[in-house]
C-alpha positions in Angstrom: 107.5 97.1 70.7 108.1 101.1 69.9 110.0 102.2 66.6 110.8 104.8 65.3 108.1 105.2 62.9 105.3 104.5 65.0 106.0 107.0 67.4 106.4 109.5 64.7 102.6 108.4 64.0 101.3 107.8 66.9 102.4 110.9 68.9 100.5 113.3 66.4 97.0 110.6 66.1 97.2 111.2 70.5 97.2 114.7 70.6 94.4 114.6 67.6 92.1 111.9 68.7 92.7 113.4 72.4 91.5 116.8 71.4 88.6 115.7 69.0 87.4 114.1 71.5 87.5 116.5 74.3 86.2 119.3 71.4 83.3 116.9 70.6 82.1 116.9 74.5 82.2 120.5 74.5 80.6 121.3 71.2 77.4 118.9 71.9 77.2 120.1 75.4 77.1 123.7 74.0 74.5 123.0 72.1 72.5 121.4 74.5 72.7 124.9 75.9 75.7 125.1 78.3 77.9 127.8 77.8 80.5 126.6 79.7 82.9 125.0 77.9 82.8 128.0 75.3 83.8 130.2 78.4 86.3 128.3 79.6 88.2 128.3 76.1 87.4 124.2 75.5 85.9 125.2 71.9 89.3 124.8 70.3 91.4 122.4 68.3 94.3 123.3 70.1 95.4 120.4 72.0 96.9 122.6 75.1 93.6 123.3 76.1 92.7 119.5 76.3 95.8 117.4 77.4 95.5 116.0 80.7 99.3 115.1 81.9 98.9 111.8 83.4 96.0 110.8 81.1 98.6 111.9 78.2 101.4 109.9 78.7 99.3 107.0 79.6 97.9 107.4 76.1 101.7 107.1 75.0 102.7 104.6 76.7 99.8 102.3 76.4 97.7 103.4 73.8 94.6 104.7 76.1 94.1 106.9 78.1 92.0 110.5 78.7 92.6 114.4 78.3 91.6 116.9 80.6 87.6 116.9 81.1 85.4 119.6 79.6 83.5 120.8 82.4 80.0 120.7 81.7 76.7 122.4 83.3 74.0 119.9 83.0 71.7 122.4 84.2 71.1 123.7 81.2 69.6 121.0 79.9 66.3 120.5 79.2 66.5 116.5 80.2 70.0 116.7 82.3 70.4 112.5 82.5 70.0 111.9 78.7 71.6 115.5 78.2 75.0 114.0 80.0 74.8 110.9 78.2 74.8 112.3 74.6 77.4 114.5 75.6 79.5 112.3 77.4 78.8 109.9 73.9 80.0 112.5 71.5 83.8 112.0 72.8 83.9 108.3 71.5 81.9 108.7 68.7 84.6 111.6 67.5 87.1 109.2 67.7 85.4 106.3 66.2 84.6 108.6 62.9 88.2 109.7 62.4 89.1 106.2 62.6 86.8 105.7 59.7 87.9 108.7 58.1 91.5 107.9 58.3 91.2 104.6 57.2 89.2 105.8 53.6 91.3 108.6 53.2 94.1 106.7 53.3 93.1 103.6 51.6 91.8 105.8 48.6 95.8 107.2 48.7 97.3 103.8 48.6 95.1 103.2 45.7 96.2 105.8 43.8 99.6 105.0 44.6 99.5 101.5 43.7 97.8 102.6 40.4 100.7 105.3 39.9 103.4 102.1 40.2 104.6 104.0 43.5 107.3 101.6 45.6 106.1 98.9 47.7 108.2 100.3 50.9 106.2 103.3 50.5 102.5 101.3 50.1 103.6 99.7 53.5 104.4 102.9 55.3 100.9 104.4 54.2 99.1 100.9 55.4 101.3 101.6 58.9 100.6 105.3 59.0 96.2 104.6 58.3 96.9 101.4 61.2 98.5 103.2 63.7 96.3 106.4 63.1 92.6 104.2 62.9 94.2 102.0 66.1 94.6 105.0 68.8 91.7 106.6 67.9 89.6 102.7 68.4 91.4 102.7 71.5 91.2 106.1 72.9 87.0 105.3 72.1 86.9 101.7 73.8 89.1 102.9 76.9 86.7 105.7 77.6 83.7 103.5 76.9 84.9 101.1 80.0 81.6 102.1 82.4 83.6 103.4 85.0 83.5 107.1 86.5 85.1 109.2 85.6 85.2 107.5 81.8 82.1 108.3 79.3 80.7 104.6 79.1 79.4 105.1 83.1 78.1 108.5 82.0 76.5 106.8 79.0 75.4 103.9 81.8 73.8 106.5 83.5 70.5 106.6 81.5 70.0 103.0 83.0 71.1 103.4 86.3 69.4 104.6 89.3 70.6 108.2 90.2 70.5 106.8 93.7 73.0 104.4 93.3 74.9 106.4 90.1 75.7 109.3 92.6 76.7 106.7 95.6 79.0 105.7 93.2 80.7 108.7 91.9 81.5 109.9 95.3 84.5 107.3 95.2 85.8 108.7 91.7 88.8 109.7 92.9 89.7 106.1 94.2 88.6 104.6 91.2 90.9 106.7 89.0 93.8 105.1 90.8 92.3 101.6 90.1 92.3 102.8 86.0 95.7 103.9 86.4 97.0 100.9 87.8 95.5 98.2 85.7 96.1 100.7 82.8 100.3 100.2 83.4 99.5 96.8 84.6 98.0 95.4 80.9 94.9 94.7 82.8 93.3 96.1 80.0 94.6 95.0 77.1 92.7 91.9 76.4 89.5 94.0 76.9 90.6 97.1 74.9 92.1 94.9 72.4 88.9 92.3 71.7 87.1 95.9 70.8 89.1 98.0 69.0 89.7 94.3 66.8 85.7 94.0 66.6 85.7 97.8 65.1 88.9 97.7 63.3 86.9 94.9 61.1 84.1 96.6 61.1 85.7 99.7 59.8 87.9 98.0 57.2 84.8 95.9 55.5 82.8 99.0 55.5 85.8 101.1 53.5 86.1 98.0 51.2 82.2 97.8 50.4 82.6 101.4 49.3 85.5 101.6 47.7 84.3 98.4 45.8 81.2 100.5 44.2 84.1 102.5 42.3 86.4 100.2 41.8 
């Protein structure tokens, strides 16, 4: 159930994890070679250049979803099948390193705060703020890993699938992106989405813990 607070949160962590994201796809593929996404203005932090309406409020509403997709010219590549993959990889990997980010940043802050004797309403609003912030970002990353076109996980797949059958499948994208939509509102998702981004969540938190534990 919405509050107040965690749409205050959460409406910021989309539009950042949303733009990383799409920023991430653009800077690896640039430097794989491709000028495109530098031409077409996709080198940028500014979310306006990213957000993808229906993918957007999805995001809101169910906490995944997509922005609008860097086009790419995997021509420029020197392999274009691995070339697609590690781009196509950098957009979840973005958003599973601000999710570790966030979460040391901001346990490192609640550290000092408890140290400084700072109220215990405030201690549980910086815990909410590092959740909500770590959460959409592990969801936003698991959602788009789903291997189905047009998400990154089938581009990832498609170092291990035949190009035969990767292309017979693409040519029905636009169908299956009405599938995605659908079970996205339906929940259809959840249980999958959810048993990742709890598998990462964990792994996140124990790994912030074993480092804060060398200083503390």
């Amino acid at each position: 159930m919405f509050n107040l607070q965690s749409i205050l949160i959460g409406l910021p962590t989309t539009l950042l994890a949303l733009t990383v994201h799409e920023f991430a796809h653009g800077w690896v593929s640039t430097k794989l070679g491709d000028p495109t996404p530098r031409y077409e203005g996709r080198l940028t932090m500014n979310p306006m250049a990213h957000l993808d309406l229906i993918g957007t409020i999805l995001m809101i509403i169910t906490g995944f979803g997509w922005a609008k997709p860097v086009r790419i010219n995997p021509n420029y590549y020197k392999n274009r099948t691995k070339g697609m993959a590690l781009v196509a990889a950098a957009g979840p990997l973005a958003n599973f390193f601000l999710a570790f980010i966030g979460i040391l940043v901001g346990y490192i802050i609640i550290l000092l705060c408890l140290l400084a004797n700072v109220p215990g309403t405030v201690i549980r609003s910086l815990e909410n703020i590092v959740f909500v912030f770590a959460f959409r970002n592990l969801c936003f990353m698991v959602f788009n890993l789903i291997p189905l076109p047009p998400l990154d996980g089938f581009k990832v797949a498609g170092l291990f699938i035949p190009n035969r059958i990767y292309y017979n499948i693409l040519r029905y994208e636009q169908y299956v992106i009405l599938v995605i939509m659908l079970l996205s509102l339906s929940g259809a998702f959840n249980s999958i989405i959810g048993t990742g981004v709890n598998f990462f969540m964990n792994m996140l938190f124990n790994a912030v813990w074993s480092i804060l534990g060398i200083f503390i």
